[in-house]
C-alpha positions in Angstrom: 44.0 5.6 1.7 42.4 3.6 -1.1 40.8 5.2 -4.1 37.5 4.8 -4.6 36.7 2.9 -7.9 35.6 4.4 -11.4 32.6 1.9 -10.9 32.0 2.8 -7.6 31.6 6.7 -8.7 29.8 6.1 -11.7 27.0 4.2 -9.5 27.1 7.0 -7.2 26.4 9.7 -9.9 24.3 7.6 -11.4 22.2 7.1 -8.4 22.6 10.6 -7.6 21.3 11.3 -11.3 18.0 9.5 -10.2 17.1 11.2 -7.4 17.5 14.9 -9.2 15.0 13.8 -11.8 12.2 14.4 -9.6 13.4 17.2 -8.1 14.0 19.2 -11.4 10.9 17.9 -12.7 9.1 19.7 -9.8 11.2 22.8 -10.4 10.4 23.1 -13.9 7.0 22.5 -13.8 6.5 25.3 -11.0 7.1 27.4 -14.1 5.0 26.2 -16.4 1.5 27.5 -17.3 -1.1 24.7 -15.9 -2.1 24.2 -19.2 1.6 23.8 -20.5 2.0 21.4 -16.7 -1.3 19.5 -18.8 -0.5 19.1 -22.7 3.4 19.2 -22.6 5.6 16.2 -22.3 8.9 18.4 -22.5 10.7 18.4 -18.8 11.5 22.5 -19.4 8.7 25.0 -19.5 8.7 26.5 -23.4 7.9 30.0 -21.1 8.7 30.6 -18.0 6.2 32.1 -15.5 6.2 32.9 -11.7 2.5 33.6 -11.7 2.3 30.2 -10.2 4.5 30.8 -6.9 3.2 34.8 -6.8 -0.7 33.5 -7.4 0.4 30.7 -4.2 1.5 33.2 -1.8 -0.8 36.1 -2.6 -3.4 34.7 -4.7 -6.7 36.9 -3.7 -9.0 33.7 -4.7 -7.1 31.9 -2.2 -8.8 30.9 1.2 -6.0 29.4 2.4 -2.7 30.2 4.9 -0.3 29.1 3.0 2.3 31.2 4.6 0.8 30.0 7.8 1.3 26.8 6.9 5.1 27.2 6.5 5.4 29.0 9.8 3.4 26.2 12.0 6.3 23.7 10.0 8.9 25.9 10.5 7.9 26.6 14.3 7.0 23.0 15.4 10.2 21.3 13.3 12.7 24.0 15.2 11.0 23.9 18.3 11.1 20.3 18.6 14.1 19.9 17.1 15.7 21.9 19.8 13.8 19.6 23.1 14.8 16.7 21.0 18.7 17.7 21.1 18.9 19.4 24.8 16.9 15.9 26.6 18.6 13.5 24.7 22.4 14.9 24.6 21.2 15.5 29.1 20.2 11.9 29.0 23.2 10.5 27.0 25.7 12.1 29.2 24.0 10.9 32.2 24.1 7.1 31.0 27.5 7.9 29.5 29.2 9.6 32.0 27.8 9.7 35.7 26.4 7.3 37.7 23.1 6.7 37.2 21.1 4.2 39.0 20.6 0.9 36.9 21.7 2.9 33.7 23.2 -0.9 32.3 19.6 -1.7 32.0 17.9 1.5 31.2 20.6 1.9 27.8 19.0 -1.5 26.5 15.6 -0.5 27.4 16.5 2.8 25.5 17.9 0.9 22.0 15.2 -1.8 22.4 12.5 1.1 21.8 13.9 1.8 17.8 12.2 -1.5 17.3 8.7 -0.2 18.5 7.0 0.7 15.3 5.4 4.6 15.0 2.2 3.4 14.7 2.0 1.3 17.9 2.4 4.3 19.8 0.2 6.9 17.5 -3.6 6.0 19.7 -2.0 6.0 22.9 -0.4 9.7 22.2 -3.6 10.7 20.5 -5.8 9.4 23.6 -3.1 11.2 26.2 -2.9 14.2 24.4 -6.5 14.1 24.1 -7.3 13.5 27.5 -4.8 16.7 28.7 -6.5 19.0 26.1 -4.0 19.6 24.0 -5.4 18.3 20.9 -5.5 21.1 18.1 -2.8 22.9 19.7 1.5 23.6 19.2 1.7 21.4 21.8 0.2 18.2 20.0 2.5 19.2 17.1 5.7 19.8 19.0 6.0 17.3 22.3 5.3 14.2 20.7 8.6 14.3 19.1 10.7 15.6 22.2 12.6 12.7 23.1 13.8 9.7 21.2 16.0 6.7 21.2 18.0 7.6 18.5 19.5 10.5 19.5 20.1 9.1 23.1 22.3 6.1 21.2 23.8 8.5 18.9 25.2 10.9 21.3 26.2 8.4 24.1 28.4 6.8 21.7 30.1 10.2 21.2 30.0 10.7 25.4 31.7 7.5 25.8 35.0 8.4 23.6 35.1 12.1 25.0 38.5 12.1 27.0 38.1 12.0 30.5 41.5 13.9 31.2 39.6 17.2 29.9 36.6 16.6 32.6 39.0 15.9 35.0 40.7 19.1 34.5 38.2 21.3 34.6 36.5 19.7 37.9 39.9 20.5 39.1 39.8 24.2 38.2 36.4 24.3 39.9 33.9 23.4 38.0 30.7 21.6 38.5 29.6 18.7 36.5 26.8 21.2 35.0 29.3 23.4 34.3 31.7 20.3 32.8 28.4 19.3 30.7 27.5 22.7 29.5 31.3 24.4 29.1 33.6 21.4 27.9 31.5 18.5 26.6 27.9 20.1 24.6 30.7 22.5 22.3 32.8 19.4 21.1 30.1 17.4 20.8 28.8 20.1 18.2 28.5 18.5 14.9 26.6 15.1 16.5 24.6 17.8 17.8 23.7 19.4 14.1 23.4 15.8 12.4 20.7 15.2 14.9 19.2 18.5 14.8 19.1 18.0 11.0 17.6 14.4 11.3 14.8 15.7 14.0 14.0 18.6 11.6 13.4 16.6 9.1 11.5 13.9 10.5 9.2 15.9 12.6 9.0 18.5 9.1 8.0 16.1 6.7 5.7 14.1 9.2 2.0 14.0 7.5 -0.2 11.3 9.3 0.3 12.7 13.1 -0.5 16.5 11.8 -3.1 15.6 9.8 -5.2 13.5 12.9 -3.7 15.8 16.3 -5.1 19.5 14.5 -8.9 20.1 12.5 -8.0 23.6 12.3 -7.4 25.4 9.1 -5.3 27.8 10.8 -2.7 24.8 12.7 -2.1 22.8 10.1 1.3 22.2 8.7 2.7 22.7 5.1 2.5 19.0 4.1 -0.9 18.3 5.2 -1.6 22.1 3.4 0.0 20.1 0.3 -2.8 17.6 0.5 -5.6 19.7 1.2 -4.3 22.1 -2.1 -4.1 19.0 -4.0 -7.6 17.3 -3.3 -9.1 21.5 -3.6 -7.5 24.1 -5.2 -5.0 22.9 -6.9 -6.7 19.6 -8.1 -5.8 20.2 -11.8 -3.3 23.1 -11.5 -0.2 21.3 -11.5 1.9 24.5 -12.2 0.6 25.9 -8.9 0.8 22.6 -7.0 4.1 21.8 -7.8 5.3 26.0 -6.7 3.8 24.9 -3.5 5.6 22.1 -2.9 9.0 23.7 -4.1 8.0 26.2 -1.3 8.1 23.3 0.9 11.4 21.9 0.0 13.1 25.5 1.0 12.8 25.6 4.5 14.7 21.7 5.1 17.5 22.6 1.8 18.3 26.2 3.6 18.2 24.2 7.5 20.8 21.8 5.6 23.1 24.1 4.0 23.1 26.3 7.4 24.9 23.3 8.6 26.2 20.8 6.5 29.7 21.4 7.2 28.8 20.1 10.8 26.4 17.8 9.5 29.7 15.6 7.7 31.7 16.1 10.0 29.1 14.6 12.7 28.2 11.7 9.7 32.0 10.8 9.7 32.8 10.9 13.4 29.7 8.3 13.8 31.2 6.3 11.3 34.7 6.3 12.8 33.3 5.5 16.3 
């Protein structure tokens, strides 16, 4: 195997250098004083303060949920993420592996889609989900996201390399193709199944636009569009507070990916080697 060169690395690190800077920046400002966020030009707070993060989860001026906020992310990224990964991984074994009527056309008509752009599809959705009454609900948060391309073309690719000699085997012991899906295949198609977890997560966590225009109540909105609201209200000239909010933000998605990045390479390099 061929080593990687120096330059290679120091671009990496380098690169990797770049996108830290903002991310510290936040962090260090979280502690700051907002008049220290205001007057100071140095990246560390001179003294450190969690008034900021204890003022943005308890603050008694507040009129705000914050911590509702986090929950309607957390709940509508996990519960989404969890349709998208048990309807696609269903559908991509069905195109993959049985025999599904006309599935050489329906893969095509399934990849073609990724080229639809997200906005094409946002006043349709809002008039449907307006139309079933679901506007201003979970529902409108959580079900737009429940199926998509991606994860149908990532895990059929996996489907079609899983050895048939280990389906064959276990049909021959007396199992069911359910039982084939559910017992042999979904466990060693684990980490594809966490890298799109992950990516579902994330997209449907740090979605703004389709929050912002499906809910008008206070109580159902979701941390980013809380982000926007703070920083156009509240937090308008408290930098120290606003950036403690958003460092709350960034939790929820850095603990989901630690929980499993382990499968989340592995997934990233099996892709790659298919």
């Amino acid at each position: 195997m061929r080593k990687p060169k120096k330059s290679l690395i120091l671009i990496a690190v380098l690169l990797g250098i770049l996108f830290l800077i903002p991310m510290v920046w936040m962090v260090a400002t979280s502690f700051k004083t907002d008049t220290e966020a205001l007057s100071s030009m140095s990246l560390f707070p001179k003294h450190f303060t969690f008034d900021n993060y204890v003022y943005t989860l308890f603050g008694q001026g507040l009129d705000v949920p914050i911590l509702r906020w986090l929950f309607n992310s957390l709940f509508v990224g996990i519960g989404g993420s969890l349709l998208v990964v048990m309807i696609d991984a269903m559908a991509a074994y069905g195109l993959a592996r049985l025999n599904v009527p006309f599935k050489k056309f329906l893969l095509p008509m399934f990849i073609n889609t990724l080229m639809i752009p997200w906005v094409i599809t946002f006043i349709p959705l809002y008039l449907q989900f307006g139309n079933m009454g679901w506007l201003n609900t979970y529902a409108a948060l959580i079900f737009p996201y429940t199926a998509n391309a991606f994860g149908v073309f990532l895990l059929y690719q996996f489907f079609r390399g899983f050895p048939k000699a280990l389906e064959e085997a276990a049909v021959i012991d007396g199992a069911n193709k359910w039982q084939v899906f559910i017992r042999i295949v979904l466990p060693s198609a684990k980490p594809m199944l966490w890298t799109l977890g992950i990516f579902t997560f994330m997209t449907i966590y740090n979605d703004f636009l389709w929050p912002l225009v499906s809910t008008n109540s206070i109580e159902l909105r979701t941390i980013t569009t809380g982000i926007a609201i703070m920083q156009q209200g509240s937090f308008v000239s408290s930098y120290g507070k606003l950036m403690a909010l958003t460092t709350l933000a960034t939790l929820p998605m850095l603990a989901i990916f630690l929980v499993g990045q382990r499968q989340f390479i592995k997934g990233i390099t099996q892709t790659g080697i298919k």
